[in-house]
C-alpha positions as CSV (number, residue, x, y, z in Angstrom):
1,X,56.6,11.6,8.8
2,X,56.3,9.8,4.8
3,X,55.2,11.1,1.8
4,X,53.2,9.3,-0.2
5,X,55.0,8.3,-3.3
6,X,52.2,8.7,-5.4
7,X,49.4,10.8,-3.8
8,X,45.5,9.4,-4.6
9,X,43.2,10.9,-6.6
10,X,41.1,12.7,-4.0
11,X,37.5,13.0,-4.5
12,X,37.0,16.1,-2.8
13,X,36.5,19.1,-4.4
14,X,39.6,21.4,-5.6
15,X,38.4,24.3,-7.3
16,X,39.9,26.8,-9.5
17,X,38.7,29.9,-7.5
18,X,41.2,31.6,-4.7
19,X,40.5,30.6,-1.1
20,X,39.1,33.6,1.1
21,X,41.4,36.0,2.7
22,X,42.3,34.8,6.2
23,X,40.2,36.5,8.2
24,X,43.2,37.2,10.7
25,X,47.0,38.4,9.8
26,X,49.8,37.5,12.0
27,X,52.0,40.1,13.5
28,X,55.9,39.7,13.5
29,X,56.7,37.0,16.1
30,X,53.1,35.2,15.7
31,X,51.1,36.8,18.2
32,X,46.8,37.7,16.8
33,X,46.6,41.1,14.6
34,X,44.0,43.4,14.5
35,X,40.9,42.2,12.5
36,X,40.8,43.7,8.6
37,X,38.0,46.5,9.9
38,X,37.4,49.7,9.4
39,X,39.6,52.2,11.9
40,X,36.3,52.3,14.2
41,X,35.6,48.9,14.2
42,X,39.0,48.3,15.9
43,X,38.3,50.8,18.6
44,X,35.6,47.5,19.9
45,X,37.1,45.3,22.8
46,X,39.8,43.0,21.8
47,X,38.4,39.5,20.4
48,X,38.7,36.4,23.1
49,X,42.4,34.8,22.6
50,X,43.5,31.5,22.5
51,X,44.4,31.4,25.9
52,X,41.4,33.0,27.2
53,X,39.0,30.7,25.3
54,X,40.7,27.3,26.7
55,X,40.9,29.2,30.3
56,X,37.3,30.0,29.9
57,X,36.6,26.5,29.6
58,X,38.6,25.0,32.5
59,X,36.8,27.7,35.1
60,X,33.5,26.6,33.5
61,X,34.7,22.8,33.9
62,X,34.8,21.7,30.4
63,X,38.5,21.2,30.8
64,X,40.3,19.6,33.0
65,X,44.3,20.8,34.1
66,X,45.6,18.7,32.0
67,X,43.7,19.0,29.2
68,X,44.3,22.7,29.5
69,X,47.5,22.8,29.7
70,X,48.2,20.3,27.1
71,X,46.3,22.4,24.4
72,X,47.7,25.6,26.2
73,X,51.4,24.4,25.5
74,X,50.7,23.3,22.1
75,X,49.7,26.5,21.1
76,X,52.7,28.5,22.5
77,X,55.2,25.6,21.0
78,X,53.7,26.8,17.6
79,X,54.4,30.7,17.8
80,X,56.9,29.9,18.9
81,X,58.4,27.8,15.8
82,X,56.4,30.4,13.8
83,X,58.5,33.0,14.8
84,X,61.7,30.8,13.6
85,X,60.7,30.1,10.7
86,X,60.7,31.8,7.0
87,X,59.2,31.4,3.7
88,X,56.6,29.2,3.0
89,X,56.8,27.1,5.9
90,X,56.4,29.9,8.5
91,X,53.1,31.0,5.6
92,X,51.7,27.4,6.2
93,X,52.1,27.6,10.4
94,X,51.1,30.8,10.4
95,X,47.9,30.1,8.6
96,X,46.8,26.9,10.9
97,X,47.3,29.4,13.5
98,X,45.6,31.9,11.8
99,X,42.5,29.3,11.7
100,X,42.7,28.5,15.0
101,X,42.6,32.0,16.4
102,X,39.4,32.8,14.5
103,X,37.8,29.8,16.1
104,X,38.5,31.2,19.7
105,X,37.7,34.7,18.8
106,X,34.2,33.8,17.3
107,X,33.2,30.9,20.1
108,X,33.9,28.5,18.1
109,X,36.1,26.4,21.4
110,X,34.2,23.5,22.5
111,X,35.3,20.6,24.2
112,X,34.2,18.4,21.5
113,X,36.5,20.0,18.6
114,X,39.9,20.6,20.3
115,X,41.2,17.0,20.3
116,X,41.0,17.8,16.2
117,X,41.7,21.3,16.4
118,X,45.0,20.8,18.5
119,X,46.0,17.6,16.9
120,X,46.0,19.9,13.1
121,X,48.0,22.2,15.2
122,X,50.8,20.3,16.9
123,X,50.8,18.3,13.0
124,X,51.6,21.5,11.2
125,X,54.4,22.7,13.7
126,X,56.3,19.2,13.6
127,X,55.6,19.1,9.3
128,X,56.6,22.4,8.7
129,X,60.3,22.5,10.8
130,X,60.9,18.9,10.1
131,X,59.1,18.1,7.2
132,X,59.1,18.2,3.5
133,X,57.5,20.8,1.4
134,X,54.8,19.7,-0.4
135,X,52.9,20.1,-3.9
136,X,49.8,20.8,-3.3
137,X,46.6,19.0,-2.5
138,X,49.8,15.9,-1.7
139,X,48.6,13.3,0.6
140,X,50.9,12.6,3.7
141,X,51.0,10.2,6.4
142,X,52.6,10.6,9.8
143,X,54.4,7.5,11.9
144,X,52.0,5.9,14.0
145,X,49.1,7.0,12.8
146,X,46.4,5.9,9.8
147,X,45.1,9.5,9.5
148,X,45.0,10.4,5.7
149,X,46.2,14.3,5.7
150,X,46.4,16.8,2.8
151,X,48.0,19.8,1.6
152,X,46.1,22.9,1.1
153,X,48.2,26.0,-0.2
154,X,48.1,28.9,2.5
155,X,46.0,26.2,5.2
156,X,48.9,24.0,5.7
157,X,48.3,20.5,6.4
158,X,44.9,19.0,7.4
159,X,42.9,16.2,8.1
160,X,41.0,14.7,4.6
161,X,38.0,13.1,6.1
162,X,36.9,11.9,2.9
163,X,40.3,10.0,2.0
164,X,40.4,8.7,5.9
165,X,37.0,7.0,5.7
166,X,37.7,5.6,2.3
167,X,40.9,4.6,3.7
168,X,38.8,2.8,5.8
169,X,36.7,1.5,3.7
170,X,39.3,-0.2,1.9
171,X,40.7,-1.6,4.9
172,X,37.3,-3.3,5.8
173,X,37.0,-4.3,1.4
174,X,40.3,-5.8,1.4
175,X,38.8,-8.7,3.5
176,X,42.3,-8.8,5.5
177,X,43.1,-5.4,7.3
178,X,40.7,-5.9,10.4
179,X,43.4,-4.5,12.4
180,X,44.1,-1.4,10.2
181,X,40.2,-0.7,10.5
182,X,40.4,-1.2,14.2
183,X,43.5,1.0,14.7
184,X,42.0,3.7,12.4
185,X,38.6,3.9,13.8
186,X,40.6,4.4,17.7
187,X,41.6,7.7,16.0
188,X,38.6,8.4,14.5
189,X,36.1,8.5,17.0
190,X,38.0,10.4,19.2
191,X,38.6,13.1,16.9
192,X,34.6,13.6,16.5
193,X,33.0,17.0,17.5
194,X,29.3,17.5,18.7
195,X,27.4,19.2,16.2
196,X,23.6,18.7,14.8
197,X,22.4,16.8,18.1
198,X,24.6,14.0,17.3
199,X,28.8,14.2,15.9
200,X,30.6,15.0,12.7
201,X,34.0,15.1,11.6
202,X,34.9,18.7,10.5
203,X,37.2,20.5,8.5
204,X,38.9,22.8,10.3
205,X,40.5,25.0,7.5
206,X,39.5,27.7,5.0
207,X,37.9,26.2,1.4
208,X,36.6,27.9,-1.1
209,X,34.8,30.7,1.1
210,X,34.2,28.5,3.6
211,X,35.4,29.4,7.0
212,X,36.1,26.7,9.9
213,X,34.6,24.4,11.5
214,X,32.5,23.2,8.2
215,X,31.2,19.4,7.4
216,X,30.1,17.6,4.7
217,X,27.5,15.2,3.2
218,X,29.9,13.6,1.2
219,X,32.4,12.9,4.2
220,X,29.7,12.0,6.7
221,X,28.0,9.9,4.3
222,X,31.1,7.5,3.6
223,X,31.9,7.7,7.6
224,X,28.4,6.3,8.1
225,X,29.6,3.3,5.3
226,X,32.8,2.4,7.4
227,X,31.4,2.2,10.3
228,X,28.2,0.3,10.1
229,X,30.8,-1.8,7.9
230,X,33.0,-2.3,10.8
231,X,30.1,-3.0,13.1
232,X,28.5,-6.0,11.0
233,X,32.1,-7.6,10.9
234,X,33.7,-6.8,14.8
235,X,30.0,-6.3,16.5
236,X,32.1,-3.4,17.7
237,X,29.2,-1.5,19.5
238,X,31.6,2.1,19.4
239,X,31.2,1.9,15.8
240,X,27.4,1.3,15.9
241,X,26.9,4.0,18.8
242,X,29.1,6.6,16.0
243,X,27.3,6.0,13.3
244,X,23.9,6.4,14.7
245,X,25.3,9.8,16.0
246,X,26.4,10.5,12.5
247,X,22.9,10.7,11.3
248,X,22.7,14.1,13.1
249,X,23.5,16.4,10.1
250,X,21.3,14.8,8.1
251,X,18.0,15.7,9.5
252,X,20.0,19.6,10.4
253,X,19.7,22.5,8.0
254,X,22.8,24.3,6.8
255,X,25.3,25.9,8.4
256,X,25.3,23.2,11.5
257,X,24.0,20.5,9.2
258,X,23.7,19.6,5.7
259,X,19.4,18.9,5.3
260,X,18.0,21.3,2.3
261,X,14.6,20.8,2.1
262,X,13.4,20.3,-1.6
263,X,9.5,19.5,-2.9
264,X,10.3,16.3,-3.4
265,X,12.3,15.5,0.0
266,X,15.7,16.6,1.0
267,X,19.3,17.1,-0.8
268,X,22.2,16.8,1.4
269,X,24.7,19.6,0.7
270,X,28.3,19.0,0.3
271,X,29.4,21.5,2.1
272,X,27.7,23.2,5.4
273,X,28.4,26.9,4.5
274,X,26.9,26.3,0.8
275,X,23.6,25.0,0.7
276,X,23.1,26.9,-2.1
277,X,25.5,24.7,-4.6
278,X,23.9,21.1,-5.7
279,X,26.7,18.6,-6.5
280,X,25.5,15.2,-7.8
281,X,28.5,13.3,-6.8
282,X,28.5,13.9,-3.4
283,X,25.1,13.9,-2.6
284,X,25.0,10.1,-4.6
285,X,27.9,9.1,-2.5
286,X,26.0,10.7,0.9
287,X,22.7,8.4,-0.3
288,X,25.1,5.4,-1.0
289,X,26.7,5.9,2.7
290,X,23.0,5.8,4.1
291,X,21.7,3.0,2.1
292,X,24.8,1.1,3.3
293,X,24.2,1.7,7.2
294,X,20.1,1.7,7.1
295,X,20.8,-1.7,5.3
296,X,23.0,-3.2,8.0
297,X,21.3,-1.6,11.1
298,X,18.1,-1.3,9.6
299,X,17.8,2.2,11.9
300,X,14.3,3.3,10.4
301,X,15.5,6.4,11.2
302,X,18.4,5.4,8.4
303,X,15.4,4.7,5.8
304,X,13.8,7.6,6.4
305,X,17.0,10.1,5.6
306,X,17.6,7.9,2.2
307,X,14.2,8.1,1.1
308,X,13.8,11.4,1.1
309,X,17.1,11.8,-0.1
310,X,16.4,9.0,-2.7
311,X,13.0,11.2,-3.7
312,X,15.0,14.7,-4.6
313,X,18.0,12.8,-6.6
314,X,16.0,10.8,-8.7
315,X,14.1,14.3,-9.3
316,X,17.5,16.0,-9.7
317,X,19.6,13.7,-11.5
318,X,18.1,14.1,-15.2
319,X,19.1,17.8,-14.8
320,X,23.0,16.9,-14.4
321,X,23.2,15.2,-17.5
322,X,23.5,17.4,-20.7
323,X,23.1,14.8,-23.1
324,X,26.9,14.0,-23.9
325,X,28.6,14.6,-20.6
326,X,27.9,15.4,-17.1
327,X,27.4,18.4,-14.7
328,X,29.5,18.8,-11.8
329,X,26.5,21.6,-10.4
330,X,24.1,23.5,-11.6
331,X,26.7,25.7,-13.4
332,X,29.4,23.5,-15.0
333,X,30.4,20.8,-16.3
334,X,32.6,17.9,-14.5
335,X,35.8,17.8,-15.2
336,X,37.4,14.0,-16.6
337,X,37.8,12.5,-12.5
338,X,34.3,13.9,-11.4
339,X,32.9,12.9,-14.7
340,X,34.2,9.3,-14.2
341,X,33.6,9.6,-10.0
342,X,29.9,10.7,-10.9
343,X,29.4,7.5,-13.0
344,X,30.8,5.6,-10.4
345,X,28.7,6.9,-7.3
346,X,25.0,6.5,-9.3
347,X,26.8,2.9,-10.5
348,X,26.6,2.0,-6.8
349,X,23.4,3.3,-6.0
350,X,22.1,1.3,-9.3
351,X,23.6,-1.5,-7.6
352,X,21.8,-1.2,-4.3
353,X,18.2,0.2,-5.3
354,X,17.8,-1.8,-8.5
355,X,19.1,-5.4,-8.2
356,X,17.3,-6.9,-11.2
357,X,20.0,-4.2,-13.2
358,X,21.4,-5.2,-16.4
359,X,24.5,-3.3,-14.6
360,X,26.3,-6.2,-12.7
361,X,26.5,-5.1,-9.2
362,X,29.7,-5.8,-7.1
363,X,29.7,-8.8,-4.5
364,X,27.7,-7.8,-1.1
365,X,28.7,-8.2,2.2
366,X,26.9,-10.4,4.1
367,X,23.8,-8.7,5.7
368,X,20.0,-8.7,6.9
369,X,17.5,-8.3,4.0
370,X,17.7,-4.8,2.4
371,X,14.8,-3.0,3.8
372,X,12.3,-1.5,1.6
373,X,13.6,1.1,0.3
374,X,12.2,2.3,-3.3
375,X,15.1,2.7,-6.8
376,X,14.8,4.3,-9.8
377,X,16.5,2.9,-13.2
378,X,17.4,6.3,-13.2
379,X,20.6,5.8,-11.8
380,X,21.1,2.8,-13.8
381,X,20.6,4.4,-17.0
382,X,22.4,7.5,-16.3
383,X,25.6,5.6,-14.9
384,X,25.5,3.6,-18.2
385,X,25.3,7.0,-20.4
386,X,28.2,8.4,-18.5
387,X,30.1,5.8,-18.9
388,X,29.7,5.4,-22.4
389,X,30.6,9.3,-22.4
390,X,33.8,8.6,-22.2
391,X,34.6,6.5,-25.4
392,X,32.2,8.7,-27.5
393,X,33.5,12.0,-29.8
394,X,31.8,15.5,-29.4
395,X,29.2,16.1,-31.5
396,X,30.3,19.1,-33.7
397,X,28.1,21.0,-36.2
398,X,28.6,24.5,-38.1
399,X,26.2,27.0,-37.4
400,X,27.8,30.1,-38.7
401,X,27.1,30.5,-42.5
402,X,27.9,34.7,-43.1
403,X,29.6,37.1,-41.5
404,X,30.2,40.7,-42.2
405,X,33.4,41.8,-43.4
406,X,36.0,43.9,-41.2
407,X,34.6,42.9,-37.7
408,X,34.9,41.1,-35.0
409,X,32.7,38.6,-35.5
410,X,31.6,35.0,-33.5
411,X,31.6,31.8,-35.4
412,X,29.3,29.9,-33.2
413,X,28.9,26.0,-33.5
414,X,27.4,23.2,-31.5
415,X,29.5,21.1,-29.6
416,X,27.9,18.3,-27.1
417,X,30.6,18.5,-24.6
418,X,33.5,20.3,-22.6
419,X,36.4,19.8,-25.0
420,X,39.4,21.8,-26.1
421,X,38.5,23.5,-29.7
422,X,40.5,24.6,-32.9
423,X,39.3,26.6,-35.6
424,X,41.3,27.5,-39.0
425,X,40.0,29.7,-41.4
426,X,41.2,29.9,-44.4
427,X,41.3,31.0,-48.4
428,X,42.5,29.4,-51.1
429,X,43.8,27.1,-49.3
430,X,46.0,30.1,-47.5
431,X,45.2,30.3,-43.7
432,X,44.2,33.8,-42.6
433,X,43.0,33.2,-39.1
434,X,43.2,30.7,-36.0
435,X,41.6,30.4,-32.4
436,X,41.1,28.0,-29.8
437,X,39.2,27.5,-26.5
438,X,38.4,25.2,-23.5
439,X,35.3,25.4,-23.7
440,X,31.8,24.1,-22.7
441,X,29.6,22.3,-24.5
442,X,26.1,24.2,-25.8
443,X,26.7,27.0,-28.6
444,X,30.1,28.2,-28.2
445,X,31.4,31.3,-30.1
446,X,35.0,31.8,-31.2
447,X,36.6,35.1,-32.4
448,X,37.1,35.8,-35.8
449,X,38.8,39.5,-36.7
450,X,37.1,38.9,-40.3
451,X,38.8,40.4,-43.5
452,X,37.3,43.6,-45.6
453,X,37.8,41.2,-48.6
454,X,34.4,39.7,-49.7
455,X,33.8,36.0,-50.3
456,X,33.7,32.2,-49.0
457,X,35.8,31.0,-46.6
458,X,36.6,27.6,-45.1
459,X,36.4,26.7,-41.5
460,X,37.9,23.8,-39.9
461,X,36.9,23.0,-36.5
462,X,38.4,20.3,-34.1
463,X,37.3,19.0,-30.7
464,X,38.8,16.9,-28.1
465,X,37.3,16.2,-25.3
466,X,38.0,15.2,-21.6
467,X,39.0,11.6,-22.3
468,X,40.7,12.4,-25.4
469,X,38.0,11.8,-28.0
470,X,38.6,13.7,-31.5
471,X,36.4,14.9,-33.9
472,X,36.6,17.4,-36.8
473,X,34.3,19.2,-39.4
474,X,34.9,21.4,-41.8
475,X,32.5,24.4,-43.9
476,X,32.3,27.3,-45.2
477,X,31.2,30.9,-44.1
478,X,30.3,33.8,-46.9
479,X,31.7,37.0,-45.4
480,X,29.9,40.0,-47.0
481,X,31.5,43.3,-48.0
482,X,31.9,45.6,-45.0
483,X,34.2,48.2,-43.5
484,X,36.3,47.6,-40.7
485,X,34.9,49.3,-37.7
């Protein structure tokens, strides 16, 4: 098993808030624990095990001998090691098991999603009594294999989708790596699950509320880039069959697909269990991965999911940008890599709805004639402002001009982007109070405990912003005579 030296940026995303409680705790020695339910609740029939579920599906015929007792001896090999070990590695083993006993107590075993679900298994048992520990979110390889994993505190390590297709995709940009692509996509394919009347490549962990199997727009969308990639160079007619199948969860609503129907036509959610949250980079990326395949296969079926997923971004995208910086969703802003990852996704769909851009597009493959499918300089000119984002200063302006005395009062300003803020306050040239903030852009407040004493005080404020940009102002607020409350 290797390392990587220096892990890529991934471009899925890692948020701030805790992953959900497993769902499941394991016992001393690794065997299932009760369900976190009320004291009646537990009185119900035990839920179906491991080994039930798998011998459930060799009586019905869904798995042969060997397949059961392949995935049978996998799973015993892990309690086992899970019962050796300590510390965080027996955490991380315990929490892929953890995952995998939820999926066979809620029905979630079908043949489709065990070569992944085992494979994540057996991965974790040899990482976590041979292998390293890990920061997290680190990307690892193991020997013989192209699959891009990453760590994910308390889920151990799993397969990244995301970074595996763009693995791919550079394989296939590189111009050189034909075998790479060829060796990766063997693994790929495979590793598929039925889901939305076609396949998908799920996530079989615990994210950000989001309990396994989930899939993504984001993932799915690149997937569909490789492989209609890798079919127009190696006529490889597995790669063509897969990514027609990936169209599936495009035309599915959440939680088995990832279609929200919108006025205009459809968004694509990033994430199957949250419909509800609109991110702009990965539904660009999921309309890039789209464009790309309806573009070499020219599917109709292809042009039909980008159109109306072309219709709701162009409708959507004005919304995401606040005027000096960008929104990762409908409730904050990006942070510096989405930022610069937004600019880049709507630079590539610039590139592929509006060739006449001013923006010069990257060099094409070779393919048929783009179908036609409608752009929008929207993307152009919103790539361009995004960009430019990042060499420009916050915008900072005063607003605050009296405040009563003794209090604790706000001294709002404007500011036109996220950025780290300073404020000094001072008299006669004597500081009397400091704050600072992260914080967003709009009409922030920072705390001032003013003085009793009457009269006009200076304010300094400084912003920096994601990218490093620095600007300062400086003015005066009158604080009134007051009492201190």
């Amino acid at each position: 098993m290797a390392l990587n030296a220096a892990p890529r940026r991934s471009i899925s995303r890692v948020r701030s808030k805790p992953l959900r409680a497993l769902a499941l705790a394991l016992a001393a020695g690794g065997l299932l624990a009760l369900f976190v339910l009320p004291a009646q609740a537990r009185r119900r029939p035990a839920p179906v095990t491991v080994t039930a579920a798998l011998a459930a599906l060799q009586r019905a015929g869904q798995l042969s001998a060997a397949e059961y007792n392949r995935y049978e001896s996998a799973y015993v090999a892990a309690r086992r090691s899970y019962g050796r070990l300590a510390g965080t590695r027996r955490s991380e083993l315990g929490g892929v098991l953890a995952n995998v006993q939820a999926m066979a107590a809620t029905g979630a075993f079908v043949p489709s999603r065990l070569p992944a679900l085992f494979l994540t298994l057996e991965r974790n048992r040899a990482w976590w009594t041979t292998g390293p520990l890990l920061g997290a979110h680190a990307r690892v390889s193991v020997p013989g294999s192209r699959l891009v994993w990453e760590y994910y505190p308390g889920q151990g390590i799993e397969i990244q989708w995301l970074g595996t297709f763009g693995e791919a995709n550079g394989y296939f940009l590189s111009g050189h790596e034909n075998t790479a692509f060829r060796e990766l996509m063997a693994e790929v394919i495979p590793l598929a699950t039925k889901r939305a009347g076609g396949i998908a490549w799920e996530y079989m962990f615990q994210f950000d509320g989001g309990l396994p199997p989930w899939t993504s727009g984001l993932s799915q969308g690149t997937a569909l880039q490789a492989l209609s990639r890798g079919y127009q160079r190696m006529h490889d007619q597995a790669y063509l069959t897969a990514a027609q199948e990936a169209l599936g969860i495009f035309q599915v609503a959440p939680p088995v697909g990832v279609r929200v129907a919108t006025p205009a036509g459809a968004e694509y959610a990033e994430y199957t269990y949250a419909p509800a949250d609109h991110i702009l980079n990965g539904f660009v990326q999921a309309l890039v991965g789209l464009y790309d395949y309806t573009q070499i296969v020219q599917d109709p079926l292809g042009q039909q999911l980008f159109e109306a997923g072309d219709a709701e971004a162009r409708a959507e995208t004005p919304h995401y940008d606040t005027g000096g910086w960008s929104r990762y969703d409908q409730h904050e802003e990006s942070d510096l890599s989405y930022h610069e990852l937004l600019a880049e996704f709507l630079l590539h769909l610039c590139e592929r709805t509006q060739k006449g851009s001013p923006l010069a597009p990257a060099p094409a493959p070779k393919a048929p004639p783009n179908p036609a499918i409608p752009g929008d300089d929207i993307y152009c000119a919103t790539a361009q402002r995004f960009t430019a984002d990042i060499h420009t200063p916050p915008a900072l302006a005063l607003l605050t001009k009296s405040v009563r005395g003794g209090t604790r009062a706000g001294v709002q300003f404007s500011l036109s982007k996220v950025s780290a803020v300073s404020m000094t306050v001072s008299l006669a040239g004597h500081t009397v109070w400091t704050n600072s903030a992260t914080v967003e852009g709009g009409r922030p407040r920072l705390l001032w405990v003013t003085p009793t004493k009457a009269g006009v005080y200076t304010v300094a404020i400084g912003a920096t912003d994601l990218a490093g940009n620095h600007a300062a102002i400086s003015g005066t607020i009158a604080v009134k005579k007051g009492s201190r409350q």
